[in-house]
C-alpha positions in Angstrom: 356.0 117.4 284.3 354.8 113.8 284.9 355.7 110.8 282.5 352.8 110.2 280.2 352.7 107.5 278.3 350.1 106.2 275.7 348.9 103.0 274.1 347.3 103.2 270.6 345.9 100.7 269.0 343.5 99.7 265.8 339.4 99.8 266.4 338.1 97.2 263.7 334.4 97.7 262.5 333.6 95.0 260.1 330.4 94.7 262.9 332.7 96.8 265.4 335.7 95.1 266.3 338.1 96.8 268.9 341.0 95.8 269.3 343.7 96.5 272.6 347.5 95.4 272.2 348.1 92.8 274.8 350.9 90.3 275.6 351.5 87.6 273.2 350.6 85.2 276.1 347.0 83.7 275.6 344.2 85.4 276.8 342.3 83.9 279.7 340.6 86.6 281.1 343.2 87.8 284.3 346.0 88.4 282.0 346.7 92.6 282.2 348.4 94.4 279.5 350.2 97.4 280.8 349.8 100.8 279.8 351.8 102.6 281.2 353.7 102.2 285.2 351.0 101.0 287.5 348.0 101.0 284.4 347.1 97.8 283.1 344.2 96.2 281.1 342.3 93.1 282.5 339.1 91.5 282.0 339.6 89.9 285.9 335.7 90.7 287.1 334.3 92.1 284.1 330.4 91.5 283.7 330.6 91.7 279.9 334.0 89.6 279.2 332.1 88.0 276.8 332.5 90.8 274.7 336.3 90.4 274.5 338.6 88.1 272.9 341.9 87.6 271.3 343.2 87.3 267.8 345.9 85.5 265.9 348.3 88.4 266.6 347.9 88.0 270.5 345.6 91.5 270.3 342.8 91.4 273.0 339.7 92.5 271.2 336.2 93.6 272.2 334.0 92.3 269.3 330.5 92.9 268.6 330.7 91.2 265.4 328.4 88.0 263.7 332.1 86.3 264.1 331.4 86.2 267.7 330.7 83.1 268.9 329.3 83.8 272.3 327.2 86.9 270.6 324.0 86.4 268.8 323.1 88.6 266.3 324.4 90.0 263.2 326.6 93.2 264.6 325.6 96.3 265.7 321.8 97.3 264.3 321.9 100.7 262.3 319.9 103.6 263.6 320.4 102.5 267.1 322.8 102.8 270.2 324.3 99.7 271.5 325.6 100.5 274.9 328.1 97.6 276.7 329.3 98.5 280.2 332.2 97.3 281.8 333.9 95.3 279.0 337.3 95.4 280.4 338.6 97.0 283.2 342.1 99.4 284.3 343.5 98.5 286.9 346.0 100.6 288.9 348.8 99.6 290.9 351.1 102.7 291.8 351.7 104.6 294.8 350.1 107.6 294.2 347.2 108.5 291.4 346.9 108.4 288.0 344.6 110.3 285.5 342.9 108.4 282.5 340.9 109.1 279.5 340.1 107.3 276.3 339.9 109.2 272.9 338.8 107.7 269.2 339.1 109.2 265.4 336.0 108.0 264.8 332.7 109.5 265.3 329.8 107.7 267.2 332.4 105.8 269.5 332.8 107.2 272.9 334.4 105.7 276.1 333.2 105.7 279.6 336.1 104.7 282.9 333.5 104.0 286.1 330.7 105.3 284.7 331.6 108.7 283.8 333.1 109.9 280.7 336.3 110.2 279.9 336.9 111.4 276.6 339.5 114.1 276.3 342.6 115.2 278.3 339.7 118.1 279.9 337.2 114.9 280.9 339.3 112.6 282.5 338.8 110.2 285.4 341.3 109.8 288.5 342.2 106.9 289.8 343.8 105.7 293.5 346.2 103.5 294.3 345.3 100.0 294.3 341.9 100.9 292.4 340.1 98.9 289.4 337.3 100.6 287.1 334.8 99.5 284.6 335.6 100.4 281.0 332.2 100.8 278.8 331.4 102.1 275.3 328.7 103.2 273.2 328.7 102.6 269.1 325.9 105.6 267.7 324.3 104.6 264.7 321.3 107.1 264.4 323.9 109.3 262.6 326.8 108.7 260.3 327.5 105.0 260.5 331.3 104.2 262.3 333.9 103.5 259.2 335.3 100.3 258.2 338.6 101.1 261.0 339.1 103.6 263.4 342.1 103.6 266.4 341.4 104.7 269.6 344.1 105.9 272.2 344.3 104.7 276.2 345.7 107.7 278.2 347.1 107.2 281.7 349.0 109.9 283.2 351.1 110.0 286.9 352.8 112.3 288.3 356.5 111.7 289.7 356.8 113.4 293.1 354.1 111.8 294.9 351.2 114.3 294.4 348.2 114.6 292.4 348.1 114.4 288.7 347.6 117.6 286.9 344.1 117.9 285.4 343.3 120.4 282.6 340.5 122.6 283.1 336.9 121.1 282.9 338.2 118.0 284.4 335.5 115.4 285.4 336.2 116.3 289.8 334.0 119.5 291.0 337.0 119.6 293.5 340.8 119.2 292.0 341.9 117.9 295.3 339.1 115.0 295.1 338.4 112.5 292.7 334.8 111.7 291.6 334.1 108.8 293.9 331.2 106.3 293.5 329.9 103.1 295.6 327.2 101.0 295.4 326.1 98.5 298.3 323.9 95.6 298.6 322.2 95.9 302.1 320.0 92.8 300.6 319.3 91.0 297.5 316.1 93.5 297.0 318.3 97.2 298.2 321.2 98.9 296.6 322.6 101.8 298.5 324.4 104.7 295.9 327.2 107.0 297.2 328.1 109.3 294.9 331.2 112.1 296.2 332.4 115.6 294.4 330.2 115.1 291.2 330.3 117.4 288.2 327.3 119.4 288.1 326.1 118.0 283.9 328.0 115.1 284.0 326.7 111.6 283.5 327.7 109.2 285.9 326.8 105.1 285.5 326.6 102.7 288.8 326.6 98.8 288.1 324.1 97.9 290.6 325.2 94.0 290.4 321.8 92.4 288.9 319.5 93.4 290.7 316.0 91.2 289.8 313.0 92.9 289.5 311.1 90.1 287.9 311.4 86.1 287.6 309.3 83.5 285.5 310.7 79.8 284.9 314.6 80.0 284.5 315.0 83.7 283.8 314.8 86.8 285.6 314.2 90.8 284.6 317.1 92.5 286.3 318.4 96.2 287.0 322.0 96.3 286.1 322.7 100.2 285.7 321.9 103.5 286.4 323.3 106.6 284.8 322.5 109.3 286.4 323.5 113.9 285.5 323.7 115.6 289.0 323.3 119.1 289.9 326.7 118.4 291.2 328.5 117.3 294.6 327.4 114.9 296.7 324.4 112.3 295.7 322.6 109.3 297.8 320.7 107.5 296.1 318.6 103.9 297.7 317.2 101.2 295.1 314.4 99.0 296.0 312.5 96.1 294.4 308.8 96.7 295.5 305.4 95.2 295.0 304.3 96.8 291.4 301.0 98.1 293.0 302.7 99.7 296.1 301.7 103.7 294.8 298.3 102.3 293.1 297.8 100.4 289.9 298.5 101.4 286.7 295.8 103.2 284.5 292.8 100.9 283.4 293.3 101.8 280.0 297.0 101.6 279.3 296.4 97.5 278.5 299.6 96.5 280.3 300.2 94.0 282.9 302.7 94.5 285.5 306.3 92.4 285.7 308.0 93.6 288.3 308.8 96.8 290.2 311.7 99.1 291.8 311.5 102.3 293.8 314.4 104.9 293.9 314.7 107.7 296.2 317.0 110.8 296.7 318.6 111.5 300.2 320.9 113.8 299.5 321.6 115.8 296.2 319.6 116.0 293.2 319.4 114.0 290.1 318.8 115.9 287.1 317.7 113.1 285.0 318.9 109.5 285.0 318.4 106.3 282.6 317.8 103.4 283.8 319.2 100.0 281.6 317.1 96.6 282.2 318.2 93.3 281.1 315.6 90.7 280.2 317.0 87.2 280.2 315.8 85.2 277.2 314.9 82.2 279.8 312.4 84.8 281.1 310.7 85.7 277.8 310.1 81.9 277.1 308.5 81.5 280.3 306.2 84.0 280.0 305.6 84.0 276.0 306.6 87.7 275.9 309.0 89.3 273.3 311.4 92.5 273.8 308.9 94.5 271.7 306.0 93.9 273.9 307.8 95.4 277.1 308.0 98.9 278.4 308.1 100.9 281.7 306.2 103.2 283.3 306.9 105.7 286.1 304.7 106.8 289.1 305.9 110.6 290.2 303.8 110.9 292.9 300.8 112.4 291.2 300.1 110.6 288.3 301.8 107.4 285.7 303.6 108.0 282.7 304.7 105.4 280.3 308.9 106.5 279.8 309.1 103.6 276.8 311.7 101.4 276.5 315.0 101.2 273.8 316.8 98.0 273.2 320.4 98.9 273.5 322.1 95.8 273.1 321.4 92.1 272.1 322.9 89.8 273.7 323.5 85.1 273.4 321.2 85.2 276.6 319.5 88.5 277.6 318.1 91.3 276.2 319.5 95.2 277.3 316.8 97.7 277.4 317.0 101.4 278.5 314.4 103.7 279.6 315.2 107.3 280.1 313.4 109.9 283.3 313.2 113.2 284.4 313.2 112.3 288.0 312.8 109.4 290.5 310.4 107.4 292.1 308.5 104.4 291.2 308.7 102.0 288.4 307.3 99.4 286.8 308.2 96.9 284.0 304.6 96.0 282.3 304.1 94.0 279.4 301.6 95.1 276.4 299.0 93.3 276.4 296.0 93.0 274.4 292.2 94.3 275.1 289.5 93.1 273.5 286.2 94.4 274.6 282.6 94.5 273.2 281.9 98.1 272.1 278.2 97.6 270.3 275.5 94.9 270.6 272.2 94.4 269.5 269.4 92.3 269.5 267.9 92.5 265.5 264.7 91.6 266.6 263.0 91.3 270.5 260.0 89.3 269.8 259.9 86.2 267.6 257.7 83.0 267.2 259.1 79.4 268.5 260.3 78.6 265.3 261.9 81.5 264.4 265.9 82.6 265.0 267.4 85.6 266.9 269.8 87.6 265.3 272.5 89.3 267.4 275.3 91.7 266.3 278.4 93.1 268.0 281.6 95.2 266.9 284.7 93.7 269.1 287.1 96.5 269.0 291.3 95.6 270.3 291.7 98.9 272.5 295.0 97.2 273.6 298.7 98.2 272.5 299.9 94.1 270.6 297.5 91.7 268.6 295.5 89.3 270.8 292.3 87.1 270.1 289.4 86.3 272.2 286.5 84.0 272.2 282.8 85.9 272.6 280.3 83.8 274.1 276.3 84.2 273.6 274.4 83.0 276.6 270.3 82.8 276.8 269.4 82.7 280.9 273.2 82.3 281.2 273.6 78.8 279.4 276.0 79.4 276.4 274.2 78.8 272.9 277.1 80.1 270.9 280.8 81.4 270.4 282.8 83.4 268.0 286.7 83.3 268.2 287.8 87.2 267.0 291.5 87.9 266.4 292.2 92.0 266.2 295.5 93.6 265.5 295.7 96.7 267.8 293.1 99.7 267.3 291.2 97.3 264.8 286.9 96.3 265.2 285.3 93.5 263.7 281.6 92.7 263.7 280.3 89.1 264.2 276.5 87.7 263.7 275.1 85.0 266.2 272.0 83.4 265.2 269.7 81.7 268.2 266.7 79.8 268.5 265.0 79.6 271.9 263.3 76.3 273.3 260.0 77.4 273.9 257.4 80.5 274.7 258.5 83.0 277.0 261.0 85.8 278.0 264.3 85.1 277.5 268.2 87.6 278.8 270.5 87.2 276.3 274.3 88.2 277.2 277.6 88.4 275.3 280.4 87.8 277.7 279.1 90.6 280.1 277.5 93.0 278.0 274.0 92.7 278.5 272.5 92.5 275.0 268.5 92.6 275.6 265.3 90.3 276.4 264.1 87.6 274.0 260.8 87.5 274.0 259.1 84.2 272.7 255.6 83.7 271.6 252.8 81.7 270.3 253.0 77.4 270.8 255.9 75.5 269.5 254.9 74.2 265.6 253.2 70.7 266.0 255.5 67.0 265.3 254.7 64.4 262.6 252.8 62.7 265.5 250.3 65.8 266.4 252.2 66.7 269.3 253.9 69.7 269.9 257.3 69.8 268.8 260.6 71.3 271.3 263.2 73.5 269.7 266.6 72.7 270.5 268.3 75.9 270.5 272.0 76.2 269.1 273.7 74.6 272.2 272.0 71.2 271.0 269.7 71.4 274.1 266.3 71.0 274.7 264.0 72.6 277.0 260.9 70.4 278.0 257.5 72.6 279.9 256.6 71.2 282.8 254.0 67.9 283.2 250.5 69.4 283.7 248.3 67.4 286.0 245.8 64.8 284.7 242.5 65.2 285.4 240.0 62.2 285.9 236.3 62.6 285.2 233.0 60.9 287.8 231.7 57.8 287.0 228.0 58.4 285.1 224.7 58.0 287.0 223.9 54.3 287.0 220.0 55.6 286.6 220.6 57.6 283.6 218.9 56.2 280.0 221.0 53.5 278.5 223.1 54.7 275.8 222.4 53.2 272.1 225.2 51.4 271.2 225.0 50.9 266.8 225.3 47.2 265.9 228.4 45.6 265.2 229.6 43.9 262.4 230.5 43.8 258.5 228.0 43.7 255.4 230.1 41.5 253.4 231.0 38.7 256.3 226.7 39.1 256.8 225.8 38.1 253.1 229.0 35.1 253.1 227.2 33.9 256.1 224.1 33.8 255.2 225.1 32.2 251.7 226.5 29.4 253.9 223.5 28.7 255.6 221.3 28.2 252.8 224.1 26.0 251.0 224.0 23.8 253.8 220.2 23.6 253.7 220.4 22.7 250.1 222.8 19.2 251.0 220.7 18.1 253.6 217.6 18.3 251.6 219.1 16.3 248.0 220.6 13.8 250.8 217.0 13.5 252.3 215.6 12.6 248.6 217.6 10.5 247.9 217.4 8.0 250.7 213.6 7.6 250.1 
């Protein structure tokens, strides 16, 4: 029989807390722990290092607690899966192969080696001489929560005498003589090629495919990191592609989403029973674009039709968000933000025929048909020149109705508009109601403008016959000024005729 050794150690869950024994030497990220000849633990190349540190007592730990410092968050959420891939890695070093597989006492805590589970001594991974494979782990919530501590074991068995190590039945290889085998290539910074060699036909298999951006606003990018994908077993080729989100069409009018970014993947050899596919949103990228991890989703094109797949977040992280959506099959899809849809449903004009000084009154429900809260502002035009607005703010699926009140400028026939819903003719009639002065008096309607009718011509009339009878024109003048003059006269009179008498 080959040696076997183990190495046990304690998995803390104050907020999930598992801890490795490691060398009492500080940890600084290549420093290996053996397990057993040729096995060691490393973080060396990890993409989620952050998620491991070490304690007083020299144990490496992989902590998803608040006590984290380079975490944000307050532990692992209940009623959720928090799935972090590639936390640490073993590394091999011997001469021939060795068999691994991780196994816990507690329930909702399972292990992944390169993707594929490894659980028990009958799931186990293989690995080759001078190989290195990503370590990952899930913490389930949705049922009974984890307890306070649970250990875990690290299993690595070699054989002795140069051959294969022995492998229980129900091992993870469709073929004992080969090992599952996976490899993912970056043709470009927009392709990922996926080999995938002697898979078990049910068994889930996860390929890092190295960040792969989908998406970029500002500082931040929306990225494909994995794929996990449950074969009909053997062989699998798989290509990843970022593509133009309307390459197969756009998405339904009425879904109220806006496109992000895109990825197309396609099977050329095997098949793919179903797969899950894990996005992470960088939280640079959510500022740019004002969005939040709620407001995202995905949707799939199979050829025929879309289909919104939904999105879970899965993990939380000091700089990006980890979201999963699951699929039947492959082919196209998108990354679309919620967005909202606010849209006239009802209009009407209360009355169509009014006098100058009278107000129109028009009505309309604004309905949100889209899938997050929005507002919008609804603008009432007369011939097309805006007289009014409303600013409406709906929470999804809710109406509101809002009142406008108008007053054209003059007589005549008027097309009233909200936004682009035609809402009816205004018709206008009689003469606009006279000024203080006698003239007739403009009404500025409720954009403070005023419409002014055209100058008509002035018309000048002949000069009169020059034969024609005079015209009696009535005397001029005052009856009082009449009487003070004549009573001057005669006063004067009066003098002259005492000065007369007196000189004879």
């Amino acid at each position: 029989m080959p040696p076997r050794r183990s190495s046990t150690v304690v998995l803390a869950l104050a907020a999930i807390a598992l801890a490795l024994p490691t060398i009492a030497a500080p940890m600084d990220g290549t420093t290996a722990d053996p397990v057993t000849d040729g096995v060691t633990i490393t973080t060396a190349n990890s993409t989620n290092a952050e998620y491991v540190s070490t304690t007083q007592d020299g144990e490496l730990t992989l902590d998803l607690s608040a006590s984290n410092p380079a975490l944000r968050g307050n532990g692992v959420n209940p009623g959720a899966r928090t799935s972090i891939s590639d936390a640490f890695r073993l590394r091999y070093d011997g001469d021939t192969a060795a068999t691994v597989w991780l196994t816990s006492d507690a329930e909702g805590i399972t292990f992944s080696v390169g993707g594929v589970g490894a659980d028990s001594a009958t799931n186990t991974v293989t690995l080759t001489p001078d190989e290195s494979v990503p370590v990952g782990f899930v913490v389930d919530t949705t049922g009974e929560a984890p307890p306070p501590t649970a250990t875990f074991t690290v299993h690595a068995r070699t054989a002795d005498d140069g051959g294969a190590p022995e492998r229980a039945a129900g091992a993870a290889s469709a073929d004992p003589a080969e090992p599952v085998t996976t490899r993912v290539t970056s043709p470009d910074a927009a392709t990922r090629t996926l080999t995938l060699r002697n898979t078990a036909a049910g068994r889930s298999l996860t390929l890092d495919l190295n960040r792969l951006v989908v998406a970029r606003a500002g500082d931040g990018v929306v990225t494909l990191d994995e794929l996990s994908v449950v074969s009909d077993g053997g062989a699998v080729d798989l290509d990843v592609a970022v593509t133009a989100p309307n390459a197969t069409g756009a998405l339904p009018t009425d879904a109220s989403v806006r496109p992000l970014g895109a990825v197309r993947i396609e099977e050329r050899r095997g098949a793919v029973e179903r797969a899950t596919l894990r996005f992470a949103v960088d939280r640079a990228y959510l500022d740019a674009t004002g969005l939040s991890a709620e407001e995202l989703t995905v949707y799939r094109y199979d050829g025929a039709e879309w289909s919104e797949r939904g999105v879970e977040v899965v993990a939380t992280r000091e700089d990006r968000i980890v979201l999963e959506a699951e699929t039947p099959g492959f082919s196209t899809f998108v990354v679309a933000a919620k967005v909202p849809d606010l849209r006239i449903t009802a209009a009407d004009l209360r009355r169509g025929t009014v006098t100058p000084d009278e107000r129109a009154t028009v009505t309309a429900e604004v309905t949100n048909a889209g899938a997050t809260t929005g507002s919008q502002t609804v603008t009432l035009t007369l011939d097309g020149d805006p007289v009014a607005e409303r600013r409406v703010e709906l929470a999804p699926g809710a109406s509101r109705n809002v009142t406008f009140e108008v007053r054209a400028p003059g007589s005549g026939t008027y097309d009233l508009r909200l936004g682009a819903t035609d809402v009816g003719r205004l018709v206008v009639e009689g003469p606009a109601p006279p000024s203080e002065d006698g003239d007739p008096r403009p009404t500025p309607n409720d954009g403070g403008t005023t419409r002014t009718p055209p100058d008509t011509a002035s018309s000048v009339e002949p000069p009169a016959d020059r034969t024609a009878a005079p015209v009696a024109e009535p005397a001029a003048g005052d009856l009082t000024e009449t009487v003070w003059l004549v009573g001057g006269l005669v006063g004067v009179l009066v003098i002259l005729a005492l000065a007369r008498r007196v000189r004879e």
